[in-house]
N, C-alpha and C positions, 0 to 999 in steps of 0.2 A: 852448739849446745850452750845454753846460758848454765854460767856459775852459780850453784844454790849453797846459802848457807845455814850451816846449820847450828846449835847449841850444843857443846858435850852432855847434857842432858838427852837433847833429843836424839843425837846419836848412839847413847847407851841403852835407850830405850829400843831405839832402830835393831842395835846388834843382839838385843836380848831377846827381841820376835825373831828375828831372823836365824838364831840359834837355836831356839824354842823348833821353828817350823823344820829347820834341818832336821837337827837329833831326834824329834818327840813324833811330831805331826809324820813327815815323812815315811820312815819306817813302817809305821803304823799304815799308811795307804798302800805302801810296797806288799807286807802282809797281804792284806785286803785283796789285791789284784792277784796274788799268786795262787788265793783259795778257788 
């Protein structure tokens, strides 16, 4: 696996979708499938 690098920019950007998708998006799908 090649080394990627990245900018603390690009990685905050990274952890803020990926938070977003967790807590927000997620849940909301788990709802969805439980109706």
């Amino acid at each position: 696996m090649s080394e990627q690098i990245i900018t603390k920019e690009g990685y905050e950007k990274l952890e803020k979708e990926f938070n977003h998708l967790k807590n927000v998006k997620r849940p909301e799908i788990a709802e969805r499938i439980e109706r």
